[in-house]
C-alpha positions as CSV (number, residue, x, y, z in Angstrom):
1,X,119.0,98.2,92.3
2,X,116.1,97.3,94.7
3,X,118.4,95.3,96.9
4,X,120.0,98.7,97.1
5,X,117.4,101.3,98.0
6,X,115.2,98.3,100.1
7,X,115.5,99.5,103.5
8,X,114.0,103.3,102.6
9,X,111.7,101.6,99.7
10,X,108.1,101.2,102.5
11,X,108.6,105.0,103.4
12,X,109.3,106.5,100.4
13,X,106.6,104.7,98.9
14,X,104.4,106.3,101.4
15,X,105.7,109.5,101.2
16,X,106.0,109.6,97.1
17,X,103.0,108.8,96.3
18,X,101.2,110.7,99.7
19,X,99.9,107.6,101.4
20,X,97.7,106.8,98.0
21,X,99.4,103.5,97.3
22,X,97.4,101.9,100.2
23,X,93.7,102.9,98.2
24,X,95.3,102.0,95.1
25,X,96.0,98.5,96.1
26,X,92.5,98.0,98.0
27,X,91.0,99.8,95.0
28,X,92.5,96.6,93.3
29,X,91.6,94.0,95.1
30,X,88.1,94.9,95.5
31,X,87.9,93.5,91.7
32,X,89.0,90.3,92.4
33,X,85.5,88.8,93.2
34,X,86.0,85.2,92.6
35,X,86.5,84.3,96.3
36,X,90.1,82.9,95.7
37,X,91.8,80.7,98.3
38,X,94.9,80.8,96.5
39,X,96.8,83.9,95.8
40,X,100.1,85.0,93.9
41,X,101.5,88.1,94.7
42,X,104.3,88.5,92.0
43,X,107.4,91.4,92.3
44,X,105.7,91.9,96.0
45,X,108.4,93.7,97.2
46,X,108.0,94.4,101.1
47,X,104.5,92.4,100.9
48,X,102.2,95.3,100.8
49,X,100.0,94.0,97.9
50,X,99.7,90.5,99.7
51,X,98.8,91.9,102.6
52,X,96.2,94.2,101.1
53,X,94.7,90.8,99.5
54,X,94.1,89.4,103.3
55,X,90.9,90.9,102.9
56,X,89.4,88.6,100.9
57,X,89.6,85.8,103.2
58,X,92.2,83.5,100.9
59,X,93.3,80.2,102.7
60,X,97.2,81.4,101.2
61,X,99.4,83.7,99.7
62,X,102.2,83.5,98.6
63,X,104.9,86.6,97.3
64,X,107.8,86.1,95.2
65,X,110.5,88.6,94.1
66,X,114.0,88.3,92.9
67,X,115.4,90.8,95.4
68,X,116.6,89.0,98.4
69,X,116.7,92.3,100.4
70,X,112.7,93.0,99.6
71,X,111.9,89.5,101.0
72,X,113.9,90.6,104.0
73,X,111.9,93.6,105.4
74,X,109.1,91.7,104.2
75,X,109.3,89.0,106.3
76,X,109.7,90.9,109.3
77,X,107.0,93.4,108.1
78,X,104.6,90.3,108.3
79,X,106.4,88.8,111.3
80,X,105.1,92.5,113.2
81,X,102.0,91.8,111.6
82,X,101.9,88.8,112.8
83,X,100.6,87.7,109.3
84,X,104.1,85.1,108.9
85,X,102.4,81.7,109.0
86,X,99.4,83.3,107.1
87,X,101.2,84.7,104.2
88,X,104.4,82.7,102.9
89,X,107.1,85.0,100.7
90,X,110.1,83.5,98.6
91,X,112.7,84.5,95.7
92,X,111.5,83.4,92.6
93,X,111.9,84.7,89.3
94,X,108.0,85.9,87.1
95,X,109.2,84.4,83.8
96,X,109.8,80.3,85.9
97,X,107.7,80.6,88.3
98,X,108.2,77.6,90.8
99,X,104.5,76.4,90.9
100,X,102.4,73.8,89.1
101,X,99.7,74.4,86.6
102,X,96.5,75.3,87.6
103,X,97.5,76.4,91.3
104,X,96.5,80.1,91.8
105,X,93.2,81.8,91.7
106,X,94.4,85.4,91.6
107,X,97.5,87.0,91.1
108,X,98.3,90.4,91.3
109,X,101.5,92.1,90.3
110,X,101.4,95.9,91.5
111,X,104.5,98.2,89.9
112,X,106.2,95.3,88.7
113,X,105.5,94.3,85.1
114,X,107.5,97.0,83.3
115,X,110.9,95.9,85.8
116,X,110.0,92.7,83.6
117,X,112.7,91.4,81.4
118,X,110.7,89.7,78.9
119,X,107.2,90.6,80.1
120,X,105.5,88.3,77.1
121,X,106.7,85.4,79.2
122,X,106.2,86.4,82.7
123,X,102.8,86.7,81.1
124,X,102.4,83.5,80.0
125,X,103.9,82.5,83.3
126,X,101.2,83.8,85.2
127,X,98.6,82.2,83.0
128,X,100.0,78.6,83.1
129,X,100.1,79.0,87.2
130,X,96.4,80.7,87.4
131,X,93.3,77.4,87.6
132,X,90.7,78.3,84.6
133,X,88.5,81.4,85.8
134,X,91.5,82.8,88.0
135,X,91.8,86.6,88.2
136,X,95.1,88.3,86.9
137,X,95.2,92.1,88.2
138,X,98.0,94.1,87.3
139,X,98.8,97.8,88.4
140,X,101.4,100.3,87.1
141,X,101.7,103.9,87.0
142,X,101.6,105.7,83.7
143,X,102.2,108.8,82.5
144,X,100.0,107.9,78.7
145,X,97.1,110.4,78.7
146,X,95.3,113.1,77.4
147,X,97.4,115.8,77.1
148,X,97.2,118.4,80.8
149,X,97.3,114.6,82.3
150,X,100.3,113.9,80.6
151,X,102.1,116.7,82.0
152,X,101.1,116.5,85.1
153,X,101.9,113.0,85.3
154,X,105.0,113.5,83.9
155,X,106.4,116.5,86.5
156,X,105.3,114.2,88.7
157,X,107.5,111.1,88.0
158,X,110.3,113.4,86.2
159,X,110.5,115.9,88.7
160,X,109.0,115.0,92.0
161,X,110.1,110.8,91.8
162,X,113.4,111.6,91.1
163,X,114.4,114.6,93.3
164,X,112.0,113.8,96.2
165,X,113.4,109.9,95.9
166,X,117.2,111.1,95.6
167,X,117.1,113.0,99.0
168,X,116.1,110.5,100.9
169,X,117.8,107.3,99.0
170,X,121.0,109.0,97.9
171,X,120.3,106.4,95.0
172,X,119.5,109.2,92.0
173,X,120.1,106.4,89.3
174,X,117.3,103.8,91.1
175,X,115.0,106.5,90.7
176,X,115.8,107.9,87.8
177,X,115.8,104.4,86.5
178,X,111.8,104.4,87.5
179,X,110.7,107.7,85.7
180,X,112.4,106.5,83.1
181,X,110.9,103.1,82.9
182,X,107.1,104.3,83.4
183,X,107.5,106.9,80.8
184,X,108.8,103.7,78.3
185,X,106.4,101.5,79.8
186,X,104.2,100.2,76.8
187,X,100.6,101.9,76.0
188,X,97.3,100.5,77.2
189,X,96.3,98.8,74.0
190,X,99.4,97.1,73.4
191,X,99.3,95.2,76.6
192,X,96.1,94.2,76.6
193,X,97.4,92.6,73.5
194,X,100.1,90.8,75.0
195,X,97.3,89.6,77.7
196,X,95.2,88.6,74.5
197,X,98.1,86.9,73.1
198,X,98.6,84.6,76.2
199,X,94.9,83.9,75.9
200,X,93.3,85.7,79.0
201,X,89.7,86.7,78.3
202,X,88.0,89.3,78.9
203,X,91.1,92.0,79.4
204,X,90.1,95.3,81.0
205,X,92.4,98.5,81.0
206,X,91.1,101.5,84.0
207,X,92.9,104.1,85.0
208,X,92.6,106.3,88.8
209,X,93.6,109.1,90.5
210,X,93.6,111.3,87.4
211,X,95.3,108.6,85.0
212,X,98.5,108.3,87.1
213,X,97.3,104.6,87.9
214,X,96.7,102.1,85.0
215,X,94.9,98.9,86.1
216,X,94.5,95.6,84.1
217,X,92.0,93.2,85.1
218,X,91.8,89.2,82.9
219,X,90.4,86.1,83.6
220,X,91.9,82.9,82.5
């Protein structure tokens, strides 16, 4: 499905979400504040969460996603950005993740954990890969709030997503598919359970731009 709507996915995204998804992901990274050096940027799709992590200054990062078409424009996303030899993608799958223990100091994962097929594991992939103190920082849009915020989050991904995502892809099921999924994506409490469960301390759940974002910070 991503393979299939890859080459409109960069402007689309920008167009979707109105050029927001750039603050989100610096809105991010500006909680990682354990000066990594290593960082894993897991489902990175074109690379634009791993190249928002240049800012802190790593010495590598690395992205991995299982669509080979995503790794494509991403590579020669970097390759205009001459950011190639800095930042290193590959296709790897989150639930055996091709790295040792210990490895990473951060990881991020932005709009990729509900695409997960069993997110318990890719879970307690990312913790086995992270070195003790590493920063895990997830981000995915919701549509779990108070009420008003519910609907308005809702028209937005039901109505807006779909139809706005449709005329430009000619793909209505990929983005139908992604309404869908954030609308069945599990509740704040219950992943910070699952983030419990795989023994990362100190879980945090925040949520931005009126409750459209959810963001979950834990340290190994």
């Amino acid at each position: 499905m991503f393979d299939d709507i890859s080459k409109r996915y960069d402007n689309l995204n920008q167009i979707l979400t109105f050029g927001l998804h750039k603050k989100w992901r610096q809105r991010a990274i500006d909680l990682i504040d354990n000066n990594p050096e290593k960082i894993l940027d897991i489902a990175t799709g074109t690379a634009d969460f791993a190249i928002a992590a240049k800012k802190l200054n790593p010495k590598s990062i690395i992205g991995i996603d299982i669509s080979e078409k995503m790794i494509e424009i991403g590579n020669k996303k970097l390759k205009r950005k001459n950011l190639n030899n800095f930042i290193r993608l590959k296709i790897a799958d989150s639930q055996n993740l091709p790295f040792e223990d210990n490895y990473f100091d951060a990881i991020t994962i932005g709009f990729g954990v509900r695409n997960f097929e069993e997110i318990e594991k890719s879970i307690s992939e990312a913790y086995r890969v992270l070195k003790k103190d590493g920063i895990l920082l997830i981000m995915e849009p919701s549509t779990k709030n108070n009420k008003f915020l519910s609907f308005l989050s809702k028209f937005y991904f039901e109505v807006i997503v779909t139809n706005i995502g449709y005329l430009f892809s000619k793909n209505s099921s990929a983005y139908n598919y992604l309404s869908e999924s954030v609308k069945a994506f599990i509740d704040g409490e219950t992943f910070l359970k699952i983030l419990d469960e795989a023994k990362f301390k100190n879980c945090k759940h925040l949520k931005f731009s009126f409750g459209i974002i959810d963001l979950y910070w834990a340290k190994k």
